[in-house]
LUMMI-91426 format. One line per field, with one value per atom (N, C-alpha, C): x, y, z; residue in one letter. Coordinates in steps of 0.05 Angstrom, whole numbers, plus 32768, in hexadecimal, padded with zeros to 4 digits. Atoms other than C-alpha are relative to their C-alpha. Example, Ala and Ser with C-alpha at 12.3 -4.5 7.8 and 13.67 -1.06 7.14 Angstrom:
# residues 2
east 8012  80F6  8012  7FF0  8111  7FF1
north 7FE8  7FA6  8018  7FE8  7FEB  8016
up 8000  809C  8000  7FFF  808F  800E
type A  A  A  S  S  S
END
This chain:
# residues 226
east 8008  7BF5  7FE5  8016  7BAB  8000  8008  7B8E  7FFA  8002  7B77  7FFF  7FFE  7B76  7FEA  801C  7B37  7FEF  800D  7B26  7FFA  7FFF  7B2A  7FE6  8012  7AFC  7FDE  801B  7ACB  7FF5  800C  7AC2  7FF6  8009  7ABE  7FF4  8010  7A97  7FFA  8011  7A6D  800F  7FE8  7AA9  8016  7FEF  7ACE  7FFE  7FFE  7AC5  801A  7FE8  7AFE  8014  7FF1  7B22  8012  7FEE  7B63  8001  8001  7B52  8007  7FF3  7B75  8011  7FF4  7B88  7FF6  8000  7B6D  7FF1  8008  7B4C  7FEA  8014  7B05  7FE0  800D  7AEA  7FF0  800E  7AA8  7FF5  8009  7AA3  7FDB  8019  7A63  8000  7FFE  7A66  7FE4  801E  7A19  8001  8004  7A01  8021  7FEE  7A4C  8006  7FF5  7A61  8023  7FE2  7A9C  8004  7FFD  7A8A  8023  7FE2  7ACB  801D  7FE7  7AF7  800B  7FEB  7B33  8006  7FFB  7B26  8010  7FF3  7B4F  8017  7FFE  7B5F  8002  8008  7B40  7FF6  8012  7B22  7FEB  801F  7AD6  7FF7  800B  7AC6  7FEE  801B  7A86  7FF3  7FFE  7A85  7FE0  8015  7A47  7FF0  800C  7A30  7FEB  8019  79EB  7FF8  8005  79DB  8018  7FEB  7A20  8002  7FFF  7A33  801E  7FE4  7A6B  8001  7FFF  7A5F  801F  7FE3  7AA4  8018  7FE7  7AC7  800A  7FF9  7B02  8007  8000  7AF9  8011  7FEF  7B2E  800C  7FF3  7B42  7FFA  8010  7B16  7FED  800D  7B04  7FE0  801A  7ABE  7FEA  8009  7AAC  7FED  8015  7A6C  7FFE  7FFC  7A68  7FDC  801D  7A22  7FF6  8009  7A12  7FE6  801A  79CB  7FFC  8007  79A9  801D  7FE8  79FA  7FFB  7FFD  7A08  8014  7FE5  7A41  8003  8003  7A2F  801F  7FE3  7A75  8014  7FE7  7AA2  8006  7FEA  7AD3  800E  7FF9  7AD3  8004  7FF0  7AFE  8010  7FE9  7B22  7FF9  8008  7AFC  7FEE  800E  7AE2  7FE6  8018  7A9D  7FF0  800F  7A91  7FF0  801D  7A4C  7FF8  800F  7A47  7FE6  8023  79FB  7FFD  8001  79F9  7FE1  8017  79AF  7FF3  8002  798F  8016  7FE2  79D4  7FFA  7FFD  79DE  801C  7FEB  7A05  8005  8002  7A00  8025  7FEC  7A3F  8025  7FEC  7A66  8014  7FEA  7AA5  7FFE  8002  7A94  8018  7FEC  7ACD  801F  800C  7AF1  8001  8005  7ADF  7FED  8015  7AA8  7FE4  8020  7A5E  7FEA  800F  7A4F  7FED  800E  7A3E  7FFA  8008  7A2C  7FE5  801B  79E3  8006  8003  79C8  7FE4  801C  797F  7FF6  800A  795F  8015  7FEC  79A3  8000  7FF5  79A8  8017  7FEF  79CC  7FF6  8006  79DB  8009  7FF4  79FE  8020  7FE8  7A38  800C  8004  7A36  8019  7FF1  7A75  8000  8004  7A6D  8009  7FED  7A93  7FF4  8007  7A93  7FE9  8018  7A55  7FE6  8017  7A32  7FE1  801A  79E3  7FEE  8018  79BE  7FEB  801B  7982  7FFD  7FF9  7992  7FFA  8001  799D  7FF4  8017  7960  8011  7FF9  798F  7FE6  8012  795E  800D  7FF4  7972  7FF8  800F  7971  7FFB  800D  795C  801E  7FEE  797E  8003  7FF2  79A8  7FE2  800C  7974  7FE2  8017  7935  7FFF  800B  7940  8006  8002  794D  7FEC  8016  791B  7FE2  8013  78F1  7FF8  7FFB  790F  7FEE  8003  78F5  7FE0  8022  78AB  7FEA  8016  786E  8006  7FF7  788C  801B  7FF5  78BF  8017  7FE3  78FC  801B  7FF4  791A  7FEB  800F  790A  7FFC  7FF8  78F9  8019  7FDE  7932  7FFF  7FF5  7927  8006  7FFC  791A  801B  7FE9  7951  801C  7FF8  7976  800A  8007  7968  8010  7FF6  797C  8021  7FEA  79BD  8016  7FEF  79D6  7FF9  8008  79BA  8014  7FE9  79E7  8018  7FE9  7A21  800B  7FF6  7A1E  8006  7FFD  7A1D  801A  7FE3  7A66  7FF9  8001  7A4B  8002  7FFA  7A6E  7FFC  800C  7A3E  7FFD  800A  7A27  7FEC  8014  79F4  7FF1  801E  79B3  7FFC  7FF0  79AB  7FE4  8014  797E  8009  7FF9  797D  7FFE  8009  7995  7FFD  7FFE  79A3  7FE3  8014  795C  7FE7  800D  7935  8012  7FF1  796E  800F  7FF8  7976  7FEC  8018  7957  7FF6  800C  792B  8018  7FEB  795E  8014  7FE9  7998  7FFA  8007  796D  8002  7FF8  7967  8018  7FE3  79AB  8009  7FF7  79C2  7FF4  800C  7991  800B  7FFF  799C  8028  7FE3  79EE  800B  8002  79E2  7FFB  800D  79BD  8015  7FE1  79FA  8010  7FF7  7A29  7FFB  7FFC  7A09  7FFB  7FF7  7A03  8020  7FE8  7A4C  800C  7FFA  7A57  7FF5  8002  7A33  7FE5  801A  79ED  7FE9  8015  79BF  7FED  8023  7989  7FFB  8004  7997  7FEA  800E  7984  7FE4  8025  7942  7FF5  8019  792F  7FF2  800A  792B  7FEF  8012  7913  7FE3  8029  78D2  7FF5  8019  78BB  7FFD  8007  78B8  7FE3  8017  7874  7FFC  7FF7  785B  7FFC  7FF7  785E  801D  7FDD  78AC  8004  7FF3  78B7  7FF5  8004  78C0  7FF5  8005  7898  7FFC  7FFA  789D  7FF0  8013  785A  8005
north 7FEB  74AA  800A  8001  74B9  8029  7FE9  74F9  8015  7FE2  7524  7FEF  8003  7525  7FFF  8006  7515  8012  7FE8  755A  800E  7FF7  7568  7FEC  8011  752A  800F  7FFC  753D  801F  7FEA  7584  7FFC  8000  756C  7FE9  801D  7529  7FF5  800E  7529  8000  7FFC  753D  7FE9  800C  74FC  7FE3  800D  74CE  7FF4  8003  74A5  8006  7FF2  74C1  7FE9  8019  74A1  8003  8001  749D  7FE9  801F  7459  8012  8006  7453  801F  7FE8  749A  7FF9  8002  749A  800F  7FF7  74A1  7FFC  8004  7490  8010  7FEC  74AF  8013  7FE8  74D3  8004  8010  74E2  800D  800D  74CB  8004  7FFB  74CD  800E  7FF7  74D5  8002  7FFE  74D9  7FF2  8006  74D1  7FF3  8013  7496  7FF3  8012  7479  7FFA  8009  7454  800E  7FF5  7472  7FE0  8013  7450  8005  7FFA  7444  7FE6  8015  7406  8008  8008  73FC  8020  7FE5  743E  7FFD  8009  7444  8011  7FF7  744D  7FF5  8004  7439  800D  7FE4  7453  8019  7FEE  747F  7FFD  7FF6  7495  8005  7FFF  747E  7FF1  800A  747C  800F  7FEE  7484  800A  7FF9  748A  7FEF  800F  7473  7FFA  8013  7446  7FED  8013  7420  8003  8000  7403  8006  7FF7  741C  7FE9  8010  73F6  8005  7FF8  73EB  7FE8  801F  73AE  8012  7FFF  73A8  8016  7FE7  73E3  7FFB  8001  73ED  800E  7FEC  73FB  7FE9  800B  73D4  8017  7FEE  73FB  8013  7FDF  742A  7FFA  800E  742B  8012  8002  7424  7FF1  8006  741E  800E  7FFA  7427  8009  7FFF  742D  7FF7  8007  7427  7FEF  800F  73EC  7FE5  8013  73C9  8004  8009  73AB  800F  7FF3  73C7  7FE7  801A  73A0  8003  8004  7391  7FEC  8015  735C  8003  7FF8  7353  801A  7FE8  738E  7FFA  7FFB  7396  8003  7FEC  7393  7FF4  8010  7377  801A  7FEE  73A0  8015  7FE6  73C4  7FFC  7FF9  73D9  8006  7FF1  73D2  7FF3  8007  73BE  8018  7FEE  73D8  8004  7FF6  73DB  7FF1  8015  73C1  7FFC  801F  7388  7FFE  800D  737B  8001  8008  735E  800A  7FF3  7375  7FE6  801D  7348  8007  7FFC  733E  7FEE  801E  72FF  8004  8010  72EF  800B  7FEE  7309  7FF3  800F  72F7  801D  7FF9  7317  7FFC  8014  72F3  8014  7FE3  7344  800D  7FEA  7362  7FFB  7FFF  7379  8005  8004  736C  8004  8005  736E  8015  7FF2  7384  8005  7FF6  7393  7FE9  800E  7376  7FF5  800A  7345  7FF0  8011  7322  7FE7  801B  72E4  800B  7FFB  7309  8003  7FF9  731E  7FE9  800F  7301  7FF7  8004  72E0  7FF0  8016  72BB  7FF0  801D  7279  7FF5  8004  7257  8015  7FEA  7295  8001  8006  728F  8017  7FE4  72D3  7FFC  8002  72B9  7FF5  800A  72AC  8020  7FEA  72EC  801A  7FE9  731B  8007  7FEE  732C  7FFA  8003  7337  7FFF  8006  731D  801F  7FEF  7358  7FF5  7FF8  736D  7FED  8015  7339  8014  7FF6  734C  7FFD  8012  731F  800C  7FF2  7341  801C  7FE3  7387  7FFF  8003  736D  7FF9  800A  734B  801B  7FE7  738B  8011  7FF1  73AF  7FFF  8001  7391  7FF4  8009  7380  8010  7FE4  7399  8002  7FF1  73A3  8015  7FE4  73D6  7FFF  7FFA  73E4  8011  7FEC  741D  801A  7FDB  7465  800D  7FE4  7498  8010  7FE5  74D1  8009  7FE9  74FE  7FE6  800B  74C3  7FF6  8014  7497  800E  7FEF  74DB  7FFD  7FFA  74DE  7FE1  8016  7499  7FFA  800A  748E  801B  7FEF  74D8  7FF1  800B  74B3  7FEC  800D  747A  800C  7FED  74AC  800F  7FF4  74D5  7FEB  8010  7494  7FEB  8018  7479  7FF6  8012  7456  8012  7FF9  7460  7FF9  800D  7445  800C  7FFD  7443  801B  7FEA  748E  7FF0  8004  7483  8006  8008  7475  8020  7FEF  74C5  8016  7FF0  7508  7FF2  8008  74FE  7FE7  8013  74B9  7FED  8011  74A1  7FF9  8004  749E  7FED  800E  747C  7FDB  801F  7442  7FE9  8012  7400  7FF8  8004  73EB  7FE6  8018  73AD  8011  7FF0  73E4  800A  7FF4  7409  7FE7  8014  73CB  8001  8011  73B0  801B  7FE7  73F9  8005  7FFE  73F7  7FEE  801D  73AD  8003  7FFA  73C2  801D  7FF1  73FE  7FEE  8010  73D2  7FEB  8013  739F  8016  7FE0  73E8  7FFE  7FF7  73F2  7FE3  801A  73AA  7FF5  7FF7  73A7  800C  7FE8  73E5  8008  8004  73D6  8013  7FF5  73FF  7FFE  8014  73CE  8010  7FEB  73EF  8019  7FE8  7433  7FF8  8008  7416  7FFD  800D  73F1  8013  7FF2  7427  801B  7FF0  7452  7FFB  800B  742E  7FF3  8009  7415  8013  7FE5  7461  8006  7FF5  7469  7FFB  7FFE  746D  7FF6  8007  744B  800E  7FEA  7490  8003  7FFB  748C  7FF0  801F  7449  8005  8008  743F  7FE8  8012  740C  7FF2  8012  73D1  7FE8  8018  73A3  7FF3
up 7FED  84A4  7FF8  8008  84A9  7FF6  800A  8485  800E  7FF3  84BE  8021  7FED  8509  800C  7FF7  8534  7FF7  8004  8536  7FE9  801D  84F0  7FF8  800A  84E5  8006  7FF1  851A  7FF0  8013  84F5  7FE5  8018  84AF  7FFD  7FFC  84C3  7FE2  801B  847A  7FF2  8017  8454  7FF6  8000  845C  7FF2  801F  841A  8000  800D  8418  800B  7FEA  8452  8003  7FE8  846F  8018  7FE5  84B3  8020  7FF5  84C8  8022  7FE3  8512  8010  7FEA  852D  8013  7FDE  8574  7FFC  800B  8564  801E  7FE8  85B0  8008  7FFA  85B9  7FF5  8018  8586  7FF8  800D  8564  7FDF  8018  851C  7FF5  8004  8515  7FE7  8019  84CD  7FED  8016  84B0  7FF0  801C  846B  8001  7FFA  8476  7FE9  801A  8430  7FFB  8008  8423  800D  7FEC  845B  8000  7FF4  846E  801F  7FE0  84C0  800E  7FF7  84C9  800E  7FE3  8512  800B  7FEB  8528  8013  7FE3  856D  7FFD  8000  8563  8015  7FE8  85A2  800E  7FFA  85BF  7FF3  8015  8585  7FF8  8008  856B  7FE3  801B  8527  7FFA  800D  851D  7FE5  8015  84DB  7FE7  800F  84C0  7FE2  8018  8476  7FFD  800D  8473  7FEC  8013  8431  8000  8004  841C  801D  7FE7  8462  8003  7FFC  846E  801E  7FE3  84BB  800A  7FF2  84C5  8011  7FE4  850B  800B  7FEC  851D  801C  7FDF  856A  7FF8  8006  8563  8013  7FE4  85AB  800F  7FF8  85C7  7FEB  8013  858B  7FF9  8004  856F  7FE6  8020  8527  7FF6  8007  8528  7FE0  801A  84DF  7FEE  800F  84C6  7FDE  801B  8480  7FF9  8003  847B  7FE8  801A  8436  8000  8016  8414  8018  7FF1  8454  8004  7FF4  8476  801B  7FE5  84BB  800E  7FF3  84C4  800F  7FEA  8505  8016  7FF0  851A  8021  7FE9  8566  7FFC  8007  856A  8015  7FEA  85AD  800A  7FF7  85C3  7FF7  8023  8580  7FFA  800D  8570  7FE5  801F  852B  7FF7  8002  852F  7FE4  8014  84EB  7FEB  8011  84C9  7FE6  8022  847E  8005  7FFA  8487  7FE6  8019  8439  7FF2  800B  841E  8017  7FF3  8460  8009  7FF1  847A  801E  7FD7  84C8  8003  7FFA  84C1  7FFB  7FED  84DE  8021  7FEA  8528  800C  7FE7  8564  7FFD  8005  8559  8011  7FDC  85A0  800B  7FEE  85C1  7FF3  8017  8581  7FFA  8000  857F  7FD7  8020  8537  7FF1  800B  8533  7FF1  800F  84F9  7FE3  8010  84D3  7FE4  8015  8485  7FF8  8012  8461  7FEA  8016  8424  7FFC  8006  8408  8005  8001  8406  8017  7FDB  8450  800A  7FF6  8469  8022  7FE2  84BA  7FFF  7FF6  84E6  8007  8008  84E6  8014  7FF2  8503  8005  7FFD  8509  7FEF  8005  84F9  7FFE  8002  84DC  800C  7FF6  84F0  8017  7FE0  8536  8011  7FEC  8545  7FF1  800A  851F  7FE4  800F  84E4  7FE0  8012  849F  7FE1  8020  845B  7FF0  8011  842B  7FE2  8021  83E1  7FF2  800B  83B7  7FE1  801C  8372  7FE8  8010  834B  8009  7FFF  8377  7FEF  8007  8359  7FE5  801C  8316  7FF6  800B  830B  8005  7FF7  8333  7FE8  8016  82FC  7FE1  8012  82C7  7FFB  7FFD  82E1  7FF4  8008  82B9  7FEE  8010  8282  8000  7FFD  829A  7FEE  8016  8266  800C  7FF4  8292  8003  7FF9  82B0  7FE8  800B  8289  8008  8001  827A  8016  7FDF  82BA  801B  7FF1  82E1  8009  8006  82C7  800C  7FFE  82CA  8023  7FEF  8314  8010  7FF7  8326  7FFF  8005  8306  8012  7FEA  8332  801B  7FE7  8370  800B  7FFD  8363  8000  7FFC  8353  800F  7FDF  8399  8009  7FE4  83BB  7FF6  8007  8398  7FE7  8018  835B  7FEE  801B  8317  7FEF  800D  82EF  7FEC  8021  82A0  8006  8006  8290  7FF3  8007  8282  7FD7  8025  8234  8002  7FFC  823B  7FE5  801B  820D  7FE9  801C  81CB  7FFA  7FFC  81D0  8009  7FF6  81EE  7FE5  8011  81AF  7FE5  801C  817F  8013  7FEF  81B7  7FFD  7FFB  81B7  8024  7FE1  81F1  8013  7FEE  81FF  8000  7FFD  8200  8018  7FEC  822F  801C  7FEC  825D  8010  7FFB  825D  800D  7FF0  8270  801B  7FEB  82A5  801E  7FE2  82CC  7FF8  8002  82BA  8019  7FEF  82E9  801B  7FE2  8323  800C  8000  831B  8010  7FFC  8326  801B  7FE1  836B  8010  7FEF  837F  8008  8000  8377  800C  7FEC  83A1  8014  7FE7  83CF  8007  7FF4  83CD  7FED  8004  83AE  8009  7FF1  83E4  7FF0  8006  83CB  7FDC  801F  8380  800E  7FFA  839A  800A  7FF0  83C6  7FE3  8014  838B  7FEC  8013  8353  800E  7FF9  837E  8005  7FF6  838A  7FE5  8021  833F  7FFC  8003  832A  7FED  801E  82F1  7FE7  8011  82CB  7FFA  7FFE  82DB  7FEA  800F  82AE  7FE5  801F  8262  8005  8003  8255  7FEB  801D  821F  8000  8001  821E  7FE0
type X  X  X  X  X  X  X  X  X  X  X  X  X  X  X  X  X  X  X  X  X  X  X  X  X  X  X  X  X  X  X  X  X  X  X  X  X  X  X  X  X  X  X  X  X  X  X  X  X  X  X  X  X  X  X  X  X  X  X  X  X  X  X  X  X  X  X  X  X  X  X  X  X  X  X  X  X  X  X  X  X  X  X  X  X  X  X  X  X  X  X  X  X  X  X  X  X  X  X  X  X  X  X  X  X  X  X  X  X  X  X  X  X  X  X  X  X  X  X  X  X  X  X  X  X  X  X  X  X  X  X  X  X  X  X  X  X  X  X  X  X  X  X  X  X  X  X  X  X  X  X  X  X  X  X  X  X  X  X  X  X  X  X  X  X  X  X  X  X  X  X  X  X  X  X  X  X  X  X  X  X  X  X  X  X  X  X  X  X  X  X  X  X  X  X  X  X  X  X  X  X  X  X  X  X  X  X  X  X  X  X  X  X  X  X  X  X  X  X  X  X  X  X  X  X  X  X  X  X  X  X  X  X  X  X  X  X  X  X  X  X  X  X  X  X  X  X  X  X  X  X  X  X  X  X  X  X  X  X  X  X  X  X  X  X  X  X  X  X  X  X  X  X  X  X  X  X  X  X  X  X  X  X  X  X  X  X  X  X  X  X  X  X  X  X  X  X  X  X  X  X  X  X  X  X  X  X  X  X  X  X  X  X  X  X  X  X  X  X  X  X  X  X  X  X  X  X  X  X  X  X  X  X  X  X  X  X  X  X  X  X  X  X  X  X  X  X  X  X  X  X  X  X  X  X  X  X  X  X  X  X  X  X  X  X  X  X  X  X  X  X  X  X  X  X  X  X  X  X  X  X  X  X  X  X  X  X  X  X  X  X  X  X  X  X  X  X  X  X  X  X  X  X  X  X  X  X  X  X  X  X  X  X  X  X  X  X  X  X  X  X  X  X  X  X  X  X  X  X  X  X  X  X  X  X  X  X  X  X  X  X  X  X  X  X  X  X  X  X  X  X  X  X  X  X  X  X  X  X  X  X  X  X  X  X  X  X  X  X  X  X  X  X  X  X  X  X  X  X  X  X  X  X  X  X  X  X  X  X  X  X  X  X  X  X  X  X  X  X  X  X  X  X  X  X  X  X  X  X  X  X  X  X  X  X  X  X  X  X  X  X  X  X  X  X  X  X  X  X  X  X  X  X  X  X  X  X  X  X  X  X  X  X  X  X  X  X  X  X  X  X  X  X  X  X  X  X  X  X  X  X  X  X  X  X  X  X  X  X  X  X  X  X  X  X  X  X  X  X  X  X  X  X  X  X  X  X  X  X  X  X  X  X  X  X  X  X  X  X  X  X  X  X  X  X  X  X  X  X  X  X  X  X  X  X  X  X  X  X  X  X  X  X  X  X  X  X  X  X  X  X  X  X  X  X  X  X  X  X  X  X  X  X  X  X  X  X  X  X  X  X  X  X  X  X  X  X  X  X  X  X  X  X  X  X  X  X  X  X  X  X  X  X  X  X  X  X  X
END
C-alpha cells in the first residue's frame, strides 16, 4: 500500500526520498523539480505529468505510465524503467546513465540530447546515436580527471565540501581523510580515499554530480604531489 495519497504527494513534492508511491494516479500532475530520488512509482500513472527537472536517481518506475509526461533535463541515472510506458515521453536532456529502458519500445520517445553510459540498458536493436542521445562522463574519465597535474585530493574545506555534496544526493561514501587525521595520512591514503569516493557515486548513480564538482575546483582547491 503506497505511503501517501496524490494529494499528500502533490503538497510535499520535495519531501519524498524514498517514498512508496507504487500505482497512485499521477495524471497531470506537475512533478517539476521534485525530489523522487529512489521512490518506489512502479506502475503509477504519470501520464502527462509534469517533470521537468525532477530527480529520480534510483526510482523504481517498472511498468510506469509515463505516455506524454515530460521529463525534460530529468534526473534518471541507475532507475528502472522497465516495462514502463513511454510512448511520447520528452525526456530530451534526461540522464539516461546506467537507466534500464528494457525491455519496452522507444519508437515515440523523444531523446535528444539525454545521457548515457555503458551501463544504459535499451531495447533490443535500439541505436543511441540514431536518435541524438550523448555518451556521458565515463568512470575512468573522472579518475583519471582526478588525478591530472599532479592532484592527490582536495584540500580539507574543499574535500570537506565535496564528500556532503555526494551525501545530500544518496551517497554513503568513505569521509575525507581531513582535521586531525590530514597531516598523519599518506598521500596514497589520500588518493585511494579519494577515487573510492568517485567509485561511491558512480555506483549510485551521480557520477555527473562528482565531475561537475571536482572540475570547478581551482587549482588552489587541490593537494598537490609533483
Amino acid at each position: 500500500m503506497p505511503d501517501f495519497t496524490r494529494e499528500e504527494v502533490l503538497a510535499t513534492v520535495q519531501t519524498l526520498i524514498e517514498a512508496d508511491l507504487q500505482g497512485i494516479d499521477f495524471h497531470q500532475a506537475n512533478l517539476s523539480q521534485a525530489n523522487l530520488r529512489g521512490a518506489n512509482l512502479s506502475n503509477a500513472v504519470l501520464s502527462f505529468a509534469d517533470m521537468r527537472g525532477a530527480n529520480l536517481r534510483r526510482a523504481n518506475l517498472h511498468r510506469a505510465n509515463l505516455s506524454g509526461a515530460t521529463l525534460i533535463n530529468a534526473q534518471l541515472s541507475m532507475a528502472d524503467m522497465s516495462v514502463a510506458n513511454l510512448r511520447g515521453t520528452d525526456m530530451r536532456g534526461a540522464n539516461l546513465q546506467g537507466t534500464n529502458l528494457c525491455p519496452g519500445s522507444l519508437r515515440y520517445t523523444h531523446l535528444a540530447g539525454a545521457t548515457y553510459d555503458k551501463r544504459t540498458q535499451f531495447p533490443e536493436g535500439f541505436d543511441p546515436d540514431k536518435h541524438d542521445l550523448v555518451l556521458g562522463v565515463s568512470l575512468q574519465h573522472v579518475l583519471e580527471m582526478a588525478q591530472k597535474n599532479g592532484r592527490i585530493c582536495p584540500m580539507p574545506y574543499p574535500w570537506h565540501l565535496f564528500h556532503k555534496e555526494l551525501m545530500n544526493n544518496g551517497t554513503n561514501c568513505v569521509g575525507p581523510l581531513i582535521l586531525g587525521v590530514w597531516n598523519t595520512t599518506a598521500r596514497i591514503q589520500k588518493k585511494e580515499v579519494l577515487e573510492t569516493q568517485i567509485r561511491h557515486a558512480y555506483e549510485d548513480g551521480v557520477l555527473d554530480i562528482a565531475y561537475d564538482f571536482l572540475t570547478r575546483l581551482r587549482t588552489e582547491d587541490w593537494y598537490l604531489g609533483y
